[in-house]
C-alpha positions as CSV (number, residue, x, y, z in Angstrom):
1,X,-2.2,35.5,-54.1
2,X,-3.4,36.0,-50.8
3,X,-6.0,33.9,-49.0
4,X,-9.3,35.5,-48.8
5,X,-10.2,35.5,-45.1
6,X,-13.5,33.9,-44.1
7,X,-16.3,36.1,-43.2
8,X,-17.0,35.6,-39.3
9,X,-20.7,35.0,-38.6
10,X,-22.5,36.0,-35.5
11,X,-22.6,34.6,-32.5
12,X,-26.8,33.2,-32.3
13,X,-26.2,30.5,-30.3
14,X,-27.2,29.8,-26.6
15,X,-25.8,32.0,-24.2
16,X,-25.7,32.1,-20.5
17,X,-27.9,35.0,-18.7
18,X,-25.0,36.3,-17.8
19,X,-23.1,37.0,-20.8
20,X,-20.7,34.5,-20.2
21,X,-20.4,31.5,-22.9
22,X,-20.9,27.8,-21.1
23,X,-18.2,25.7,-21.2
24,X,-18.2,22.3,-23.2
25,X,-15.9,19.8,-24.8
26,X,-13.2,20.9,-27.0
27,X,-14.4,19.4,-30.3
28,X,-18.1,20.4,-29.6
29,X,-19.6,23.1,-31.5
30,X,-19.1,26.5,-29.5
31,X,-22.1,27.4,-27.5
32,X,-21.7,31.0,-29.2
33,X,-23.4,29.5,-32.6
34,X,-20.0,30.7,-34.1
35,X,-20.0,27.2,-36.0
36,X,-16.5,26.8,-35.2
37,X,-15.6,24.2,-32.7
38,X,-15.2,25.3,-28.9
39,X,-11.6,24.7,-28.4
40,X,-11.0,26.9,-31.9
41,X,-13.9,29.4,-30.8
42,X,-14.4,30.6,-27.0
43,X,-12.3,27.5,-25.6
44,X,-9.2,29.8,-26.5
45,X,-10.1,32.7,-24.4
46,X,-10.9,30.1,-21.7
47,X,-7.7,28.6,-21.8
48,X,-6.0,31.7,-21.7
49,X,-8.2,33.2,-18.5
50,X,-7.4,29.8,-17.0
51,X,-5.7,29.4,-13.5
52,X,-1.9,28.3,-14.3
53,X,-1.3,24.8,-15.0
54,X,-0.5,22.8,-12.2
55,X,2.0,20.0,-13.2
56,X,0.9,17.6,-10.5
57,X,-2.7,18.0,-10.0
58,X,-2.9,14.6,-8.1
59,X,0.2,15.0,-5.8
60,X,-0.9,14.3,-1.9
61,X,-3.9,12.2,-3.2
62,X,-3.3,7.9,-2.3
63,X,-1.9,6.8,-4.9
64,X,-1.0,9.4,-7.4
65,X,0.7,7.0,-9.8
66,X,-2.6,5.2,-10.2
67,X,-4.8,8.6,-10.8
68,X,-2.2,9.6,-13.8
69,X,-2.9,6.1,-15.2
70,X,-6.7,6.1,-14.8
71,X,-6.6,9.5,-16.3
72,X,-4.0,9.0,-19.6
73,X,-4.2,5.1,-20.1
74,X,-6.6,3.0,-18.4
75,X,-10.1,2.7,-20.5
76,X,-12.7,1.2,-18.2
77,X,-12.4,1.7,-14.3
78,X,-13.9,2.7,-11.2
79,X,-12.9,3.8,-7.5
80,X,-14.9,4.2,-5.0
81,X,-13.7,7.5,-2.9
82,X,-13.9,8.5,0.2
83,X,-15.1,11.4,1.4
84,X,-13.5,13.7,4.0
85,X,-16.5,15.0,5.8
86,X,-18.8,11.3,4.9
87,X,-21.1,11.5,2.8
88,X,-24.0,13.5,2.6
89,X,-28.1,12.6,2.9
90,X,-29.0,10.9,0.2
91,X,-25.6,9.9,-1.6
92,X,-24.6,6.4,-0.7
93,X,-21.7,6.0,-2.7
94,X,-19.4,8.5,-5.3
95,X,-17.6,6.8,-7.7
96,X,-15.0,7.8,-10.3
97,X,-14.7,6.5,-13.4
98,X,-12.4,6.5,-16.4
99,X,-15.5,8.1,-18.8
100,X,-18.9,8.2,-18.9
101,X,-21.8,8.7,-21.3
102,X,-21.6,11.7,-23.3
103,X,-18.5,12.6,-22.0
104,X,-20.5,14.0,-19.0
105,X,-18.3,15.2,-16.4
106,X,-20.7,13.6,-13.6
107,X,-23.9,12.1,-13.2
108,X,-26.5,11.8,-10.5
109,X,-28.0,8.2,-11.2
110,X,-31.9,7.8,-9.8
111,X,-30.4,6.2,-6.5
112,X,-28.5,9.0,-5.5
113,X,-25.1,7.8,-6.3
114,X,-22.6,10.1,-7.7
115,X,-20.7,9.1,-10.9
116,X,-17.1,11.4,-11.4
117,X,-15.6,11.6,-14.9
118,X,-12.2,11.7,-15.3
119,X,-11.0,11.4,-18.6
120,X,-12.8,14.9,-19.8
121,X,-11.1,18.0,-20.9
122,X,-10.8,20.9,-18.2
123,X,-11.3,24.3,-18.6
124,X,-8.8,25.7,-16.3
125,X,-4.8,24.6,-15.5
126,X,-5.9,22.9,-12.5
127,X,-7.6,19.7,-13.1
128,X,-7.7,18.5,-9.4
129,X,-10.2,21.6,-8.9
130,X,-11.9,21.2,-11.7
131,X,-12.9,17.7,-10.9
132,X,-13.8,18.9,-7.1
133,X,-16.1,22.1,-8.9
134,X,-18.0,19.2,-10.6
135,X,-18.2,16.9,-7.6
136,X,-19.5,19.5,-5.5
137,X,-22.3,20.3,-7.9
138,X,-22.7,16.4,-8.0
139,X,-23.7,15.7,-5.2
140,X,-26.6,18.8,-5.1
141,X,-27.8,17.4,-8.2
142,X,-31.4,16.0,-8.7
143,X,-31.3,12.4,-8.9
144,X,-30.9,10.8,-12.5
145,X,-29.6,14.4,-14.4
146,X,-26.2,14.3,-15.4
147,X,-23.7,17.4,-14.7
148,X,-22.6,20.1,-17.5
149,X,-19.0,21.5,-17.5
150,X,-18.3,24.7,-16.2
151,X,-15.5,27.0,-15.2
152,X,-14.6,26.1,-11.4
153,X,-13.5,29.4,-9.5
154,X,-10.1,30.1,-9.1
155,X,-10.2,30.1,-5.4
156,X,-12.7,26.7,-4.9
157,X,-11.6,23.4,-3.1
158,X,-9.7,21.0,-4.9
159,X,-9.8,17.2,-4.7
160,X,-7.1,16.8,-1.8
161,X,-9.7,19.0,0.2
162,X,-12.8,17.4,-0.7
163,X,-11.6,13.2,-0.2
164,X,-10.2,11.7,2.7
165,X,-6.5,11.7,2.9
166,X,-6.6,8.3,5.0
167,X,-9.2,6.6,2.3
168,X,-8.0,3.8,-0.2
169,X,-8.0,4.4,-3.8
170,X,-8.2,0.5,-5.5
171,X,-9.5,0.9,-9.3
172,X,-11.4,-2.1,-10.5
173,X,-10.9,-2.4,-14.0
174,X,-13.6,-3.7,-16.6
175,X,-14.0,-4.8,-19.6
176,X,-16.5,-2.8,-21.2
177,X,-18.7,0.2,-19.8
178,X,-21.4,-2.0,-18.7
179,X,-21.3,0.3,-15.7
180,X,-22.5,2.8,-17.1
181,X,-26.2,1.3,-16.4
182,X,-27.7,-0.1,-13.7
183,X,-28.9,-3.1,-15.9
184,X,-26.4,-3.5,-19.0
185,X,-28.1,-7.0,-19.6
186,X,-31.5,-5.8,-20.7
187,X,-30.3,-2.5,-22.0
188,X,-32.0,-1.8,-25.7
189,X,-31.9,0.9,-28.6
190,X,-29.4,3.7,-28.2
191,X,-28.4,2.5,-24.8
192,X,-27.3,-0.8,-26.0
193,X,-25.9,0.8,-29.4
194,X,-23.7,3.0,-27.7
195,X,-22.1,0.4,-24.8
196,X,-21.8,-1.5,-27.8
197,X,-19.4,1.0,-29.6
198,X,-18.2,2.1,-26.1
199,X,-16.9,-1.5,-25.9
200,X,-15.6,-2.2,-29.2
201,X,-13.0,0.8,-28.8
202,X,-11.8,-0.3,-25.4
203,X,-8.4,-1.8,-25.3
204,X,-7.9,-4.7,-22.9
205,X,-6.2,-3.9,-20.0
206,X,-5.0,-5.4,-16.5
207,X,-3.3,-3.7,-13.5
208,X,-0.7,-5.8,-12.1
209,X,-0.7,-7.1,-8.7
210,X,2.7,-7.5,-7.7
211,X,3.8,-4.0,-8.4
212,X,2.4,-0.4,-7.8
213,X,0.6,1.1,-11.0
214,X,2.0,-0.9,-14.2
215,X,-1.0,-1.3,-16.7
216,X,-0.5,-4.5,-19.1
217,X,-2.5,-3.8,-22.0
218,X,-3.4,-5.5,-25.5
219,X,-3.3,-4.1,-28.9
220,X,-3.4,-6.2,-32.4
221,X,0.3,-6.2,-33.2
222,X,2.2,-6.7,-29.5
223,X,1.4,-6.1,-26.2
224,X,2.9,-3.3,-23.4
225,X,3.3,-2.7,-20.2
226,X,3.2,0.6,-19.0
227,X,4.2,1.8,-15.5
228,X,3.6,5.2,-14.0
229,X,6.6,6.0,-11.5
230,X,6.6,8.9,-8.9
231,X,10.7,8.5,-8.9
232,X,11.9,12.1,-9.9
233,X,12.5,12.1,-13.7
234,X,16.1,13.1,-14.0
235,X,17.2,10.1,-11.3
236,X,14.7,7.7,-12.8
237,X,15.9,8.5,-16.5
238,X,19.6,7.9,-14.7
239,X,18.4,4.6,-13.2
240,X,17.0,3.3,-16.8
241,X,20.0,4.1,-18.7
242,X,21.9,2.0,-16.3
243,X,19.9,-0.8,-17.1
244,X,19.7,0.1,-20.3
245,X,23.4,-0.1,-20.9
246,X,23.7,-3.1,-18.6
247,X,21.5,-5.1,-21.1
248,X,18.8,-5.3,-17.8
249,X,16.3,-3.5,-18.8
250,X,13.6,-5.6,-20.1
251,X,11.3,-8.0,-18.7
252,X,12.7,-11.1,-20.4
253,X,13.0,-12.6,-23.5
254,X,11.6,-10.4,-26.8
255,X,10.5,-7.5,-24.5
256,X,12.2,-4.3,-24.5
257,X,12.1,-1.1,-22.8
258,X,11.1,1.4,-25.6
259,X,10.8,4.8,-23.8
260,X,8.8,6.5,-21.8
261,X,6.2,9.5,-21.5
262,X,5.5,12.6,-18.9
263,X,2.2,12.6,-17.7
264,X,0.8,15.5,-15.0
265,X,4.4,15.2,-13.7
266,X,4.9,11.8,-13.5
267,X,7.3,9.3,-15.7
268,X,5.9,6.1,-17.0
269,X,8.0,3.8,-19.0
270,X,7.3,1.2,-21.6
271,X,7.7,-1.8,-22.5
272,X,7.1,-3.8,-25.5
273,X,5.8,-7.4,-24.7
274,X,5.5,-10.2,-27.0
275,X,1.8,-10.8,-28.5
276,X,1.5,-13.9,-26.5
277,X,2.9,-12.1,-23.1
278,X,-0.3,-12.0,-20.6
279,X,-0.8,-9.7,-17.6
280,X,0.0,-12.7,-15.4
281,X,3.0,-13.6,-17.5
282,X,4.2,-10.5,-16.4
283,X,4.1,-10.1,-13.1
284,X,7.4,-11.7,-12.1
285,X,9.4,-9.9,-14.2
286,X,7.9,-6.8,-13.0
287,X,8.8,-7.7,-9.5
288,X,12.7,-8.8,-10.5
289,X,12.8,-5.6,-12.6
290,X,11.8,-3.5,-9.8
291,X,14.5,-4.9,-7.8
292,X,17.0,-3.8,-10.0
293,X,15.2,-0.6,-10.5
294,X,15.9,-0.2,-6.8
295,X,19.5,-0.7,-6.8
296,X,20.2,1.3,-10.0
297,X,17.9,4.3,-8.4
298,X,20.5,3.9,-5.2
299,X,23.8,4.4,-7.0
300,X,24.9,8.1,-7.4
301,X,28.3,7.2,-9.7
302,X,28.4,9.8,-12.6
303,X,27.2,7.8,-15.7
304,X,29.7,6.0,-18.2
305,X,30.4,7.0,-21.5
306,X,28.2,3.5,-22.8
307,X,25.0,4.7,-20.0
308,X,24.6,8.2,-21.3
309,X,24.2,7.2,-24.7
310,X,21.4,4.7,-23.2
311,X,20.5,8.2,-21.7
312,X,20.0,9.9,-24.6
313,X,18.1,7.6,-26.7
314,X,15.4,7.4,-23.9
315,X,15.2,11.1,-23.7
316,X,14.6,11.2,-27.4
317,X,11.8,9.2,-27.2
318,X,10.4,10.8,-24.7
319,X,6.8,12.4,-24.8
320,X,4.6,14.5,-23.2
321,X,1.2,14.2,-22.8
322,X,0.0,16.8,-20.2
């Protein structure tokens, strides 16, 4: 017997003067009063009007590999950036974090300063212009208001136009979201209730030193480390199943490489660590691996018989998350 379809109600919800429906998070209810959730509601039609997906959106920025891991792995960071053209009267500092409150996708704190989300969804293909639409309108914003999504134009800056191509990008990693505040101490009610729930979810994590963009993180069971690469896949993938095959892979005793994932164009492989494996355990093997790395990347002999198979199970567990 057929499904009886569900009557649709009518849109009642808040509107825009214009017509057009606001844009807001995915699982949010749909600003149309539809009841449905946005991405299931009027987030489909966005996504389908949106510019076409850009696979690197942080290529030409410093240090790519370490924007793809703020964005997809890291919980709690900041960076301070750099503006091209300084910044303006009345902003002393912007600052890009991980998340913030809300999921807001910036916030103008009482100061002046300029807080840039990272981690929220985008309404169009091109999340390097999204994130430069919201900046923008950051740093116009009256102090202490946060910013609400919207669709950036097609044709609007992006970040590589807006932040100084000579300017550092060093995350600092925390511990919690105490920065979220200006005093996390004394913070009380629904303040302290939510860094407290912010905090509980947040998985420990450390950046290594030694080597460019590997994340060492801790979960209940085993630890991992998990290194965003800007190799080009099909050479990296080569340069892995040599290892691979060559039992030199790992990063010493009871760690393994298990596979890797594609973020916004990028590769990052991982590794299983044992439980007891700390950030500063492994920052020497990181360095020895990424000498061998080196050498296997060099060599342009087809693979053997033994290194393709090595291939092919790290292509099978391969995912993609943007």
């Amino acid at each position: 017997m057929a499904k009886k379809r569900r009557p649709q109600t009518k849109a009642t919800g808040p509107q825009a003067a214009n017509g057009e429906i606001p844009v807001v998070g995915a699982r949010e209810p749909c600003p149309c009063g539809s009841g449905r959730r946005y991405k299931a509601c009027h987030g489909r039609e966005a996504a389908h009007a949106a510019t076409e997906l850009v696979q690197r959106p942080f290529e030409g920025l410093p240090n790519e590999c370490d924007w793809v891991a703020l964005r997809e792995l890291v919980p709690a960071a900041t960076v301070e950036l750099p503006l091209a053209e300084g910044l303006p009267e009345g902003v002393p500092s912007v600052t890009l974090a991980t998340v913030l409150p809300m999921a807001w996708p910036a916030l103008r704190r009482d100061s002046g300063a300029v807080l840039l989300g990272l981690q929220n969804d985008t309404p169009s293909g091109d999340i390097s212009r999204d994130l430069a639409d919201t900046l923008r309108r950051a740093l116009t914003a009256d102090p202490g208001t946060p910013v609400a999504a919207e669709r950036a134009p097609g044709d609007g800056p992006r970040l590589q136009d807006l932040l100084d191509p000579k300017g550092t990008f060093s995350p600092t990693l925390h511990e919690g979201f105490e920065f979220w505040v200006d005093d996390a101490a004394n913070a009380t009610g629904e303040v302290a209730a939510s860094l407290e729930r912010a905090n509980a979810a947040a998985i420990p994590t450390a950046r290594l030193t030694a080597v460019e963009a590997a994340y060492w993180c801790e979960t209940p069971e085993k630890n991992h480390l998990r290194w965003v690469m800007s190799h080009p896949e099909e050479k990296l993938l080569d340069a892995l199943a040599r290892l691979h095959a060559a039992g030199a892979s790992s990063l010493g005793d009871n760690t393994r490489l298990v596979g890797s994932f594609r973020a916004h164009g990028l590769t990052v492989p991982v590794w299983d660590l044992p439980r007891g494996m700390s950030a500063e355990d492994t920052e020497k093997p990181a360095v020895d691996l990424a000498e061998r790395l080196a050498e296997a990347l060099a060599s342009d002999a087809p693979l053997t018989p033994e290194q393709r198979r090595a291939r092919g199970g790290l292509t099978n567990r391969q995912v993609t998350l943007s």
